[in-house]
C-alpha positions, -999 to 999 in steps of 0.1 A, spaced: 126 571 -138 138 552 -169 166 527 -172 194 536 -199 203 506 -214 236 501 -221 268 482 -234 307 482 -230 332 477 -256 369 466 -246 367 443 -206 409 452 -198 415 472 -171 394 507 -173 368 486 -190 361 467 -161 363 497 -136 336 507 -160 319 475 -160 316 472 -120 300 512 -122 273 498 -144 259 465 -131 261 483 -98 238 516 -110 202 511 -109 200 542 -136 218 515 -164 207 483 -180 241 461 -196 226 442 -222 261 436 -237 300 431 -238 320 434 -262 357 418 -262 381 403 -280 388 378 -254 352 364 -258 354 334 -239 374 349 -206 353 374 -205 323 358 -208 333 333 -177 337 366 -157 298 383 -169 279 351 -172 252 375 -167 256 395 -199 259 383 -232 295 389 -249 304 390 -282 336 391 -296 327 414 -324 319 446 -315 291 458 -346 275 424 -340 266 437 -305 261 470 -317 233 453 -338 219 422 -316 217 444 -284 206 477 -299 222 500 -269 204 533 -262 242 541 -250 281 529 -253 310 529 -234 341 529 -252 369 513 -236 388 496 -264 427 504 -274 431 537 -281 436 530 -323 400 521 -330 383 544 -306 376 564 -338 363 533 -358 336 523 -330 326 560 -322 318 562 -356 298 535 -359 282 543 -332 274 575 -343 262 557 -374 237 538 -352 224 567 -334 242 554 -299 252 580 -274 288 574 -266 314 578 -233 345 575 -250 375 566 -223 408 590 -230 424 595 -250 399 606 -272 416 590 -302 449 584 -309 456 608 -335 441 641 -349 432 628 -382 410 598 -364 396 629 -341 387 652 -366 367 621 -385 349 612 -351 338 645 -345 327 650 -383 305 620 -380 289 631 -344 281 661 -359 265 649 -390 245 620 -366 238 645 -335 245 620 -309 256 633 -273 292 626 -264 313 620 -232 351 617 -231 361 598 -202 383 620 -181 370 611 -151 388 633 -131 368 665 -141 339 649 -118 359 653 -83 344 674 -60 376 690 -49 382 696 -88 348 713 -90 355 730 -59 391 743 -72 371 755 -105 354 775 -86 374 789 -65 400 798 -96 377 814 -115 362 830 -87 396 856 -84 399 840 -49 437 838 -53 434 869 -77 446 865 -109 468 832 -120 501 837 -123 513 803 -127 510 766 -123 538 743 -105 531 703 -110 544 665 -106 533 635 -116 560 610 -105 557 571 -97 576 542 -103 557 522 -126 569 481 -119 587 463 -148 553 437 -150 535 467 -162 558 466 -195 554 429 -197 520 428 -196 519 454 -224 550 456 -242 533 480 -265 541 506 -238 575 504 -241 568 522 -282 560 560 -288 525 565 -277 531 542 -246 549 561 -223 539 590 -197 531 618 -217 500 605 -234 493 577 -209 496 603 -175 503 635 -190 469 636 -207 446 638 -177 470 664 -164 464 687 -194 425 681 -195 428 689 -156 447 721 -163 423 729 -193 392 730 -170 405 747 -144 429 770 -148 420 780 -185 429 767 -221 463 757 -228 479 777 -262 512 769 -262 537 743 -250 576 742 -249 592 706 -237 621 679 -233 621 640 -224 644 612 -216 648 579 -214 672 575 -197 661 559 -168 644 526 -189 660 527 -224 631 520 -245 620 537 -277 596 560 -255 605 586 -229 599 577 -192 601 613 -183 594 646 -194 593 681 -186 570 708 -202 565 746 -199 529 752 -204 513 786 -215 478 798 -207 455 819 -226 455 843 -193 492 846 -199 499 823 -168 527 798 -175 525 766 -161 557 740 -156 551 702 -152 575 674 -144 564 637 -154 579 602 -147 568 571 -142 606 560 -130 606 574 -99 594 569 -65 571 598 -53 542 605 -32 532 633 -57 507 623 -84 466 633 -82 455 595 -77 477 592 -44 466 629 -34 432 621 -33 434 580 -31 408 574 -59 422 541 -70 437 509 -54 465 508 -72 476 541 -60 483 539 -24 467 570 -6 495 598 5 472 628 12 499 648 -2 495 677 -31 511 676 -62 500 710 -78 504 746 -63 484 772 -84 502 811 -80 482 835 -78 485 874 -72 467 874 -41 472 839 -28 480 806 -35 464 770 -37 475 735 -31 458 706 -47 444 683 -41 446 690 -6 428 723 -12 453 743 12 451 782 6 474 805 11 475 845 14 490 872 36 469 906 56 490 923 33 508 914 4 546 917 3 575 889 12 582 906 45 550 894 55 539 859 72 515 837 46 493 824 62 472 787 54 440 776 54 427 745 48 394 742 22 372 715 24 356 691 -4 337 661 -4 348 629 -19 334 612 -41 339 584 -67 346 601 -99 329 572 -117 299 569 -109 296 610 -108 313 604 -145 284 578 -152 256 596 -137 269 626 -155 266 607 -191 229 594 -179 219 629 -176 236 637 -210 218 611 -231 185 621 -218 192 659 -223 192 670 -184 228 682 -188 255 699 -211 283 673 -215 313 682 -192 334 671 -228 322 664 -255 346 648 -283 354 681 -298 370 695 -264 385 659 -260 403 667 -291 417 701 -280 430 681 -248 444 658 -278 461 680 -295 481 703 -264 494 664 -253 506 654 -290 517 691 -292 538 685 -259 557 651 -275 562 668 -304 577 700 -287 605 676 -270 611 659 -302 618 688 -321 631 708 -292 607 735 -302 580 759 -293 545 751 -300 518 773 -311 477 755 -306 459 782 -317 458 776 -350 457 739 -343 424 744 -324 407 769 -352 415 741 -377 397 715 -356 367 737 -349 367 747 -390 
């Protein structure tokens, strides 16, 4: 079988993750880094050759594939000119950081007809998969709502590290909340309106530390979600399913999906139903199983498969951008202390 080659674009902190997937896949040739930080990097991949511009790499290493792991302002600019260049992209979330920059992204992938992957890894967990399934099965009947968290205590050397996420666009919402809405997207069913508040009350700075949001489905479900990174919890999807060092494993769930004949816990993949349904009834648990896997490399192997045409992509940029827009929708909801409409937010997109 042939080997893709590839190159990476941004070495920080996903970008590495991304980095250690590659040079460990036999499916993937690095021929290249890109970084700003040239000469670090570099010392770290002596094995690769790093640039610190990223078109001159584009152009000296001619990638059959990129990975986009840059800041989340010029994820547009390289996508494009990747596009330009005829290189397949996986494009870490969020997609871009506005809807202007998305809607020129996807204008230029559709003019250039590369295949596209937006990184939200978490869509490529087994026990995601298997809750798919088992949602759109009916196995819980129909969805009647959606109860989540995603709490942690976020340590003040993560601010001065990056004192950018102390601004608007820095805090949970579009840092944490995003995977949360892509997650709730694919599984239980596209998002059409939101309703929200925040607070800072905890930290101070120009950007909430926590929110709350009332979600509606197109089913008619409603779904309610609490976010913080200010306090100390064992409930977020990362310590659920211990997918990452940095979140310590707590095996506990963090969503409960309502259904009319049941109910679900996730990640631990609990369900629950009665012999007959009415609350003078015992409910009854059982537990599901799922394998585990890293998301990762299924995300990587997934994109492989995408470039050579094996595979429909899981998201392409266009449903990145619908993910996009119910987040932005869900900051602007609090600001405004509004309801939010995305329908005719998504039409315009797909115009």
């Amino acid at each position: 079988m042939s080997v893709t080659s590839i190159a990476v674009i941004g070495a920080g902190l996903i970008g590495r993750k991304h980095l250690k997937k590659v040079i460990g896949h036999t499916g993937f040739e690095l021929v290249g880094i890109a970084d700003v930080d040239r000469d670090a990097v570099a010392a770290q991949y002596p094995a690769t050759p790093v640039f610190s511009g990223y078109r001159q790499m584009l152009d000296e290493t001619r990638p059959e594939a990129v990975i986009i792991a840059s800041p989340n302002q010029v994820h547009a600019e390289i996508g494009i000119e990747c596009a330009r260049r005829g290189i397949h992209i996986l494009i870490e979330k969020p997609v871009t950081d506005t809807l202007e920059a998305a809607t020129r992204l996807i204008e230029e992938v559709r003019r250039s007809g590369i295949r596209t992957l937006v990184g939200h890894h978490r869509r490529h967990h087994d026990q995601v998969q298997k809750l798919r399934g088992l949602l759109q099965s009916g196995d819980i009947g129909s969805l009647v709502g959606v109860s989540a968290i995603w709490a942690a205590y976020k340590p003040d050397n993560y601010f001065k590290a990056a004192p950018w996420r102390t601004q608007e666009g820095g805090g949970p919402v579009l840092i944490n909340l995003i995977h949360e809405i892509d997650f709730l997207r694919f599984t239980a069913g596209e998002i059409v309106a939101v309703s929200a508040v925040a607070s800072n009350v905890q930290r101070h700075f120009d950007v909430e530390d926590t929110a709350g949001a009332v979600l509606e489905f197109e089913s008619g479900a409603i779904g309610t979600f609490i976010i913080s990174d200010s306090a100390v919890t064992p409930w977020t999807v990362e310590q659920g399913v211990g997918e990452a060092v940095e979140f310590p494993f707590s095996g506990e769930s963090s969503y409960r999906f309502l259904g009319s004949h049941g109910a679900l816990e996730f990640p631990n993949l609990v369900k629950w139903d009665q012999a007959e349904r009415s609350w003078n009834q015992p409910v009854r648990a059982q537990r599901l199983f799922a394998t585990t896997i890293d998301p990762y490399v299924a995300q990587l192997e997934h994109f492989r498969d995408v470039i050579r045409g094996s595979a429909e992509s899981l998201q392409s940029v266009d449903d990145g951008a619908r993910t996009l827009i119910a987040t932005l929708a869900v900051t602007e909801a609090a600001r405004c202390k509004t309801h939010i409409d995305l329908r005719q937010r998504y039409e315009a997109l797909a115009a």
